[in-house]
PADO-687380 format. One record per atom (N, C-alpha, C): atom name; x, y, z. Coordinates in Angstrom, 3 decimals, m for minus. Layout:
<sites>
CA; X; Y; Z;
...
</sites>
This chain:
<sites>
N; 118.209; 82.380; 106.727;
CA; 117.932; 82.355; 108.148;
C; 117.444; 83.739; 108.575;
N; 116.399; 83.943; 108.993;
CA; 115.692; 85.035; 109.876;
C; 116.228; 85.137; 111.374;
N; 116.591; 86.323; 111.515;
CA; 117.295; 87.240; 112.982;
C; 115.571; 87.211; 113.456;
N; 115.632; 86.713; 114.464;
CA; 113.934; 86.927; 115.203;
C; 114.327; 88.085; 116.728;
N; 114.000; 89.458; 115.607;
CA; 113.956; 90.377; 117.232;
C; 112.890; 90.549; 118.384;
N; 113.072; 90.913; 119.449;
CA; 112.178; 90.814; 120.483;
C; 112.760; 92.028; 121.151;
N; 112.096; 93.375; 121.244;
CA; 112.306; 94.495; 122.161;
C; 111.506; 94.786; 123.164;
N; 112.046; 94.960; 124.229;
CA; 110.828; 96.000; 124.922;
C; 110.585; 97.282; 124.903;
N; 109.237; 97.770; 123.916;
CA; 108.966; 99.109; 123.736;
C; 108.619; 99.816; 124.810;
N; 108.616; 101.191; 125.264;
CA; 108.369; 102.159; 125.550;
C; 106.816; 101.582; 125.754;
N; 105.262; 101.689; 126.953;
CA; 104.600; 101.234; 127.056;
C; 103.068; 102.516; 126.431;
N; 104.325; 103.751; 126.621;
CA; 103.219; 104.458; 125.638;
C; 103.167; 104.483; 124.080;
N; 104.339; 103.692; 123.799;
CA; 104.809; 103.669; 121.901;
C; 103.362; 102.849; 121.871;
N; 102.894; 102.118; 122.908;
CA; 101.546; 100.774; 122.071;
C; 100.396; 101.834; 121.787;
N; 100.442; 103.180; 122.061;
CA; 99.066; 103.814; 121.745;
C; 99.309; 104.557; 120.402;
N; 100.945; 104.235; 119.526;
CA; 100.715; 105.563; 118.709;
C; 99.562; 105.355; 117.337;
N; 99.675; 104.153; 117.254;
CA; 98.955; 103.500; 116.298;
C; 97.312; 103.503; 116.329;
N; 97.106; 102.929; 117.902;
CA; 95.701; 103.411; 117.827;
C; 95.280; 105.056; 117.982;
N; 96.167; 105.628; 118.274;
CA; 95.682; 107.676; 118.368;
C; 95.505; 107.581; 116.952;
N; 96.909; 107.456; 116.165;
CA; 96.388; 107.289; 114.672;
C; 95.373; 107.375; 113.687;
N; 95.421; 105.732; 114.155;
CA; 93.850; 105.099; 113.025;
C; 92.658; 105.989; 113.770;
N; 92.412; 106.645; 115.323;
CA; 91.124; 107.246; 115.107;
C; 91.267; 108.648; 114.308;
N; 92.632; 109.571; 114.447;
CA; 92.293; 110.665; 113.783;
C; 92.235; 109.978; 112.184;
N; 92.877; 109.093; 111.644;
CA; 92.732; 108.586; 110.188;
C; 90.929; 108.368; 109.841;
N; 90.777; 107.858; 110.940;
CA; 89.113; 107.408; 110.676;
C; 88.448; 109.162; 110.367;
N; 88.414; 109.890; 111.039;
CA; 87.970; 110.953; 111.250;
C; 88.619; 111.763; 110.080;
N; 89.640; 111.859; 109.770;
CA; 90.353; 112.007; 108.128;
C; 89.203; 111.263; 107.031;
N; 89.079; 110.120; 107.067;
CA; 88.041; 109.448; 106.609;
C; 86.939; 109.848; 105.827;
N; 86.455; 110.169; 107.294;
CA; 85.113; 110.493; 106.809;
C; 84.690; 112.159; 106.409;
N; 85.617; 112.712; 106.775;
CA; 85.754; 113.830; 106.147;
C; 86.203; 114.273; 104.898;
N; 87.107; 113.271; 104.341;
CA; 87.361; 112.946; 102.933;
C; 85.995; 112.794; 102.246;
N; 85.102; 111.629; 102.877;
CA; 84.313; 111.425; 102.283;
C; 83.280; 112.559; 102.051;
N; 83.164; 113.270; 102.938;
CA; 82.368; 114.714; 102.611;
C; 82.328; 115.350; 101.941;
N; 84.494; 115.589; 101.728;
CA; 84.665; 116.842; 100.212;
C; 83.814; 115.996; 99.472;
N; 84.376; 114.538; 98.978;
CA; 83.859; 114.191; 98.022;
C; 82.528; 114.033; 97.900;
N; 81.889; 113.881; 98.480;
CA; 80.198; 114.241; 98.945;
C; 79.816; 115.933; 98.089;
N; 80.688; 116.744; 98.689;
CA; 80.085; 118.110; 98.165;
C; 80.459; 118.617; 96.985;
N; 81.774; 117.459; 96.644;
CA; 81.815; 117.673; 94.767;
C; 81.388; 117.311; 94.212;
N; 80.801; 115.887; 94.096;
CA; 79.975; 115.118; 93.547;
C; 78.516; 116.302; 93.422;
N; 78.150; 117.107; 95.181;
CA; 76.934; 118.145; 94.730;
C; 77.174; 119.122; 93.810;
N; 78.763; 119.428; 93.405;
CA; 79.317; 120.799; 92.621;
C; 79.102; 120.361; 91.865;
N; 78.991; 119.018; 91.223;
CA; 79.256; 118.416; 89.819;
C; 77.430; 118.854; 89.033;
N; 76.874; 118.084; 90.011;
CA; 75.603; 118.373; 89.822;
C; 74.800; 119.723; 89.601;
N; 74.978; 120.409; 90.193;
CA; 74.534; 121.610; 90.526;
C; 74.452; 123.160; 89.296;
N; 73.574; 123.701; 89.133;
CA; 73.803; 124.481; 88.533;
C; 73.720; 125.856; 88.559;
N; 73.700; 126.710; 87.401;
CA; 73.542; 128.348; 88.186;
C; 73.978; 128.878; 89.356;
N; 73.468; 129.586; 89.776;
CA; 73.973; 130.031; 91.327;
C; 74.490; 129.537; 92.466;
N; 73.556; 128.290; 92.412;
CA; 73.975; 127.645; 93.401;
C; 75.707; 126.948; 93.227;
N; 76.000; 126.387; 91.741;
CA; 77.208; 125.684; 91.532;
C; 78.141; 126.800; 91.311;
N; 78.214; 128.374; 91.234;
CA; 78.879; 129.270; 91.590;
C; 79.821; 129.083; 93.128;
N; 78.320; 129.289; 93.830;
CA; 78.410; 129.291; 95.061;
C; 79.459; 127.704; 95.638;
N; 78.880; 126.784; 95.117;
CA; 79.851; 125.615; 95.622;
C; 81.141; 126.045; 95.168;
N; 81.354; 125.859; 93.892;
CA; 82.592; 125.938; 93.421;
C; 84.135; 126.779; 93.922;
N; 83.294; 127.651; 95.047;
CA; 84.153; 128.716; 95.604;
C; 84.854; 127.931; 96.941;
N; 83.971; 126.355; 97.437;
CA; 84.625; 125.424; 98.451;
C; 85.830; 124.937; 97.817;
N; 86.464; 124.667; 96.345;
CA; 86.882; 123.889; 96.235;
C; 87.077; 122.458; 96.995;
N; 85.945; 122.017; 97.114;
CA; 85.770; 120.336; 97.405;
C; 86.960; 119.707; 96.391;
N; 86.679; 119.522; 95.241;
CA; 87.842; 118.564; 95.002;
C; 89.002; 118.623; 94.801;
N; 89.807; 119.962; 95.409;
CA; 90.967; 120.074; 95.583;
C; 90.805; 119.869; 96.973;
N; 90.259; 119.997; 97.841;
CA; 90.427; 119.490; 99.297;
C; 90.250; 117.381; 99.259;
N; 89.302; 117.438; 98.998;
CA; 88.949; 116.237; 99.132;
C; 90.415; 115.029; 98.179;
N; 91.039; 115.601; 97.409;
CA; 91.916; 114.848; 96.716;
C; 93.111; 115.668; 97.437;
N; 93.458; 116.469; 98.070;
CA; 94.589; 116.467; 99.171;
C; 94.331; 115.543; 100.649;
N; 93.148; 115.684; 101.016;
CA; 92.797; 114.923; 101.999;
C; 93.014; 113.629; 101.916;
N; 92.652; 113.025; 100.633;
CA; 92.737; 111.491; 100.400;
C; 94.376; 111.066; 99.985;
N; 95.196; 111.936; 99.774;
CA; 96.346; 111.741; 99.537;
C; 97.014; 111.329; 100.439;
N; 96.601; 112.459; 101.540;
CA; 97.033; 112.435; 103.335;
C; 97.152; 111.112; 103.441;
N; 95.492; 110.854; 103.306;
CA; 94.908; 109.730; 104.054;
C; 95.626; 108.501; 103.560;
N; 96.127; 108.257; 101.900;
CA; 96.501; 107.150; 101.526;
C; 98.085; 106.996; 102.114;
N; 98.627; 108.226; 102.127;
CA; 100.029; 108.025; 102.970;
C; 99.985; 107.805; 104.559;
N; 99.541; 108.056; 104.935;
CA; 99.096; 108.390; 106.539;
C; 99.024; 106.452; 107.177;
N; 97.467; 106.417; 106.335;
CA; 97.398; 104.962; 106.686;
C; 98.579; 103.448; 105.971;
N; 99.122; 103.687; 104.942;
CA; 99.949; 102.929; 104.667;
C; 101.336; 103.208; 106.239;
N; 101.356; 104.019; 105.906;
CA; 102.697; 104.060; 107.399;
C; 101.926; 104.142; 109.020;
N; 100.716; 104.317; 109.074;
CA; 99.971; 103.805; 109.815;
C; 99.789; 101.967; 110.168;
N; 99.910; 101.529; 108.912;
CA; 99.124; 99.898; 109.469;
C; 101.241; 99.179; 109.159;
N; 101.698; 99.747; 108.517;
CA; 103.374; 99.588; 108.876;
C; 103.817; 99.934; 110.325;
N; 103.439; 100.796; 111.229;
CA; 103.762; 100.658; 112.148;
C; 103.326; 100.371; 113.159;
N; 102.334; 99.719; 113.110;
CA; 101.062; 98.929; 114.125;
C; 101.644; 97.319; 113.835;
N; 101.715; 96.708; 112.725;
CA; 102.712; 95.933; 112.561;
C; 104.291; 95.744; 112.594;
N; 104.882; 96.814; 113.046;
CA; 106.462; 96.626; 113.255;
C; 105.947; 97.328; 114.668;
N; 105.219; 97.559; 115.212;
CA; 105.201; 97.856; 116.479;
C; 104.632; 96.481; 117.559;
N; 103.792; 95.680; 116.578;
CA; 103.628; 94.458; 117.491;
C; 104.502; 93.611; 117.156;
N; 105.525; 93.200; 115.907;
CA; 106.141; 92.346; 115.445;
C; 107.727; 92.413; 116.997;
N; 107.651; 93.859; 116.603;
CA; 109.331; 94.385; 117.698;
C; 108.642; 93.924; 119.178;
N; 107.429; 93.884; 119.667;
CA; 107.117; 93.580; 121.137;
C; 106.579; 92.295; 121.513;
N; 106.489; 91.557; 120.328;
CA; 105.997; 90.112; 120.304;
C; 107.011; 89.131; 119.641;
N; 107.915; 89.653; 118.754;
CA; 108.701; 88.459; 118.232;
C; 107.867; 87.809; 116.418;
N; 106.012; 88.334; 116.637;
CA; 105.182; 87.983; 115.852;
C; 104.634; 88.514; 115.453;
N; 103.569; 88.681; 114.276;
CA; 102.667; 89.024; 114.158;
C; 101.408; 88.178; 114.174;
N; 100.165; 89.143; 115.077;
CA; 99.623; 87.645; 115.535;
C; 98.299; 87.774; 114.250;
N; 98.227; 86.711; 113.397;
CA; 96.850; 86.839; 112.336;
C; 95.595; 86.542; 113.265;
N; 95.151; 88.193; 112.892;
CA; 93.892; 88.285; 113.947;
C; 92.618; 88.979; 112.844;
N; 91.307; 89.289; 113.111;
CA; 90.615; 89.975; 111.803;
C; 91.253; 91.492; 111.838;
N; 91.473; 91.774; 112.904;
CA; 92.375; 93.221; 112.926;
C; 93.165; 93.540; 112.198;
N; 94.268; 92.746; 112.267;
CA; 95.653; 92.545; 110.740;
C; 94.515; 92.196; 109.696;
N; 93.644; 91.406; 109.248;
CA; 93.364; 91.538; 108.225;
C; 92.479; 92.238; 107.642;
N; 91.947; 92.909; 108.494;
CA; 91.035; 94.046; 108.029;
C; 91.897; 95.602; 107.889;
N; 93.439; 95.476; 108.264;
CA; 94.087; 96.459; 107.930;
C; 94.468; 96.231; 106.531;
N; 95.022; 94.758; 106.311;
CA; 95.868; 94.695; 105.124;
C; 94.057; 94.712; 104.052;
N; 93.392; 94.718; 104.113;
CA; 92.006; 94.762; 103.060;
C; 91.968; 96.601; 103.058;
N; 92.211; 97.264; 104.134;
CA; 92.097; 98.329; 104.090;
C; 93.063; 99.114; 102.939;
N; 94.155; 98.504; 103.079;
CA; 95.532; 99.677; 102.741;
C; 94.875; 98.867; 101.102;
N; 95.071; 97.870; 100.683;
CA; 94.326; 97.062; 99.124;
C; 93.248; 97.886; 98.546;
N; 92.408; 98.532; 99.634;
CA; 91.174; 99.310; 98.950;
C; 91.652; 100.731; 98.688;
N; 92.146; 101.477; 100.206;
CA; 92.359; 102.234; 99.782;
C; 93.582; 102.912; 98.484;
N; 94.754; 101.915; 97.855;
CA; 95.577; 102.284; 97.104;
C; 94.748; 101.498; 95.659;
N; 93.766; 100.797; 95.637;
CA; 93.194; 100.855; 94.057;
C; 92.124; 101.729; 93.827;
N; 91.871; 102.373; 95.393;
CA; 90.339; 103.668; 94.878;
C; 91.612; 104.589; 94.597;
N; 92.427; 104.834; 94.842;
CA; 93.749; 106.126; 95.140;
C; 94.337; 105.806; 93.313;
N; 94.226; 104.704; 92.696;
CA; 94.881; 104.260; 91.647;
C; 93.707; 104.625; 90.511;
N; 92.834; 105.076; 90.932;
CA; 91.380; 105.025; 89.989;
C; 91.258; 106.809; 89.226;
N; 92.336; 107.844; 90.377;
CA; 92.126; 108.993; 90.273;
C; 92.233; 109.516; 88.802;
N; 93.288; 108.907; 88.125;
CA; 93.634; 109.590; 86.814;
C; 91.941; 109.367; 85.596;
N; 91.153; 107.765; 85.848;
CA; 90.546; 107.705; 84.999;
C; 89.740; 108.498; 85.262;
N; 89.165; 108.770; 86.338;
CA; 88.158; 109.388; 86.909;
C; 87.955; 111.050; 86.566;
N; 89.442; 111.394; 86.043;
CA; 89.957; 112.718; 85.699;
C; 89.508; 112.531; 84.393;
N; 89.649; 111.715; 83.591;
CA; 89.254; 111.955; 82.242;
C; 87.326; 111.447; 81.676;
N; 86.687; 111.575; 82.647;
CA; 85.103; 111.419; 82.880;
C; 84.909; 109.997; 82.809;
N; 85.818; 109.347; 83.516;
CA; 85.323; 107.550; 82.963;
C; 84.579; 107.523; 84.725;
N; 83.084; 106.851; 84.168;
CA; 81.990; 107.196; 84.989;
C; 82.172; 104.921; 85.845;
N; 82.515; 104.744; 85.132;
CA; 83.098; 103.523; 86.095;
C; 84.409; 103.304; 86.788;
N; 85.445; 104.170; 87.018;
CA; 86.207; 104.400; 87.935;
C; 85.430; 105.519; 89.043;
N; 84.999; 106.102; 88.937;
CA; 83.799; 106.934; 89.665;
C; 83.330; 106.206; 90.472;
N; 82.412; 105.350; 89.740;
CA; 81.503; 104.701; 91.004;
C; 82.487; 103.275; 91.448;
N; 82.938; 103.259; 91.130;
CA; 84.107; 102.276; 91.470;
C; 85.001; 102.497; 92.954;
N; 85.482; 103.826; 92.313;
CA; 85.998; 104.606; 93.630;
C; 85.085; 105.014; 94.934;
N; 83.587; 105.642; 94.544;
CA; 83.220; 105.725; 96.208;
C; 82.493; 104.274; 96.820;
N; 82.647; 103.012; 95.808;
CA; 82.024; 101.463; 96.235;
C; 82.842; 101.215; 97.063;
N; 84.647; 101.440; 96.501;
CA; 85.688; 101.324; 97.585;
C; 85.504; 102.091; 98.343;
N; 85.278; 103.184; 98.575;
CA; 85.555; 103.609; 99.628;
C; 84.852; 103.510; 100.811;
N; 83.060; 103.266; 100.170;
CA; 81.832; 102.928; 101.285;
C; 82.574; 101.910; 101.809;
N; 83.324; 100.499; 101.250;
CA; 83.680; 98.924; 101.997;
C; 84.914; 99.715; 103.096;
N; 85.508; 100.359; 102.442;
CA; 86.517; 100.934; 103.074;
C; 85.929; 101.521; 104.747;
N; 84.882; 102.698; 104.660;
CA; 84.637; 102.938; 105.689;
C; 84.052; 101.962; 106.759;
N; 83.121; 100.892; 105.934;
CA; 82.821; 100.057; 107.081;
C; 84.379; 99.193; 107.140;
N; 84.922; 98.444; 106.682;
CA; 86.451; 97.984; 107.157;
C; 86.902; 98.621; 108.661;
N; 87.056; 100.165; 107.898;
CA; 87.531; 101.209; 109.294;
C; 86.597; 100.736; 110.484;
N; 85.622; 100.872; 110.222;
CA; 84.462; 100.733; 111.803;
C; 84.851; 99.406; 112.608;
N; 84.644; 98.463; 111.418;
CA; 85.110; 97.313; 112.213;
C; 86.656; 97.592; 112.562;
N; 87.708; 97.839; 111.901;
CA; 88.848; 97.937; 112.654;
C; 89.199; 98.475; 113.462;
N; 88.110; 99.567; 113.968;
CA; 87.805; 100.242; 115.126;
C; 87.691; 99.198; 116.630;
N; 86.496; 98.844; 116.231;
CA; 85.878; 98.020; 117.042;
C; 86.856; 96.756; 117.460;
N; 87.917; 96.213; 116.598;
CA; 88.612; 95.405; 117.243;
C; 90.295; 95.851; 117.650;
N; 90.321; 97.334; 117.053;
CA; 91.510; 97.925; 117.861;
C; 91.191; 98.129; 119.232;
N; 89.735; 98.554; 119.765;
CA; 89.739; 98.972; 121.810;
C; 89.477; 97.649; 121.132;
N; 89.443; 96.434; 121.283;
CA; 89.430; 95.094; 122.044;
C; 90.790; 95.209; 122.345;
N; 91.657; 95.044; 121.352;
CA; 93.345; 95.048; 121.507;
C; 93.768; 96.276; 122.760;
N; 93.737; 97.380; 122.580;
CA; 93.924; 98.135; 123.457;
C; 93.655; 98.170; 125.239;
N; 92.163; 97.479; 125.400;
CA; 91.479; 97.058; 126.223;
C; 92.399; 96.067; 127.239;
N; 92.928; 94.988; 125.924;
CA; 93.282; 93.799; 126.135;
C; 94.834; 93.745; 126.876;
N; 95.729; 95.184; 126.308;
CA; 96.732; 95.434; 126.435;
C; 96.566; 96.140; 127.829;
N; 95.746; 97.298; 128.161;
CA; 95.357; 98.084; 129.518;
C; 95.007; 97.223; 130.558;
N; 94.232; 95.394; 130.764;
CA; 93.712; 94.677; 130.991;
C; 94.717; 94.112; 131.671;
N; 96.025; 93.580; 130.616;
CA; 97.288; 93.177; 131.017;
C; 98.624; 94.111; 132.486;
N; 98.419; 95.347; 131.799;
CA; 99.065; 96.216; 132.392;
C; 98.342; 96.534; 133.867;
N; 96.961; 96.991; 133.819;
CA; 96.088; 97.533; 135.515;
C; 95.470; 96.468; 135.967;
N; 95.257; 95.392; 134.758;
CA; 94.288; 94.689; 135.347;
C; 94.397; 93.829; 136.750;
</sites>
């Protein structure tokens, strides 16, 4: 038998999730950059790959994505125990499921790191395929978090 709770949250607790996912998005795509400018270190030679190498891109870019893989797992956990505690439910919307596709991509590109360490060139491109689906995922889960938010402000002033 399931205890079915029902609280009333705090009406600013409904924004912590969306402040969140935008700095996560913006984590994001800045991840994607280190890895953008290591991928150029990788390439690069003479002077110029001196010169990169002094960014350390892929020690940023693989702390960043670490962030990011912890961040958003307790991110889309508490966007879901935050609507579950104020609804009684969780409501299956493309939102929930474009989170739970999210946290799936991002922990098997996050699971890819070790091969990728030992030059295996198909966990490589493996990892930034996930991560391109990944960023569009984010956009769209963008786009239907202000619906939700909207929808919630709509309720409250409207």
């Amino acid at each position: 038998m399931f205890l079915l709770l029902e609280f009333d949250i705090p009406f600013w607790l409904n924004f912590v999730h969306p402040t969140l996912m935008v700095g996560l998005l913006a984590l994001t795509l800045y991840a994607g950059y280190l890895g953008y400018q290591h991928r150029q270190t990788r390439l690069a030679t003479g002077p110029e790959k001196k010169e990169l190498i002094k960014g350390k891109f892929l020690q940023r870019h693989y702390e960043a994505g670490s962030l990011l893989l912890a961040l958003m797992v307790l991110g889309a956990i508490c966007g879901m125990g935050a609507t579950y505690l104020a609804n009684g439910k969780l409501f299956v919307s493309p939102h929930l499921l474009a989170g739970l596709g999210m946290i799936g991509l991002i922990a098997t590109s996050a699971s890819l790191v070790p091969f990728m360490r030992k030059g295996n060139y198909v966990a490589r491109y493996t990892h930034i395929g996930l991560n391109t689906v990944l960023v569009g995922l984010f956009a769209w889960q963008a786009v239907t978090g202000v619906q939700i938010v909207q929808k919630l402000l709509s309720s409250v002033f409207g």
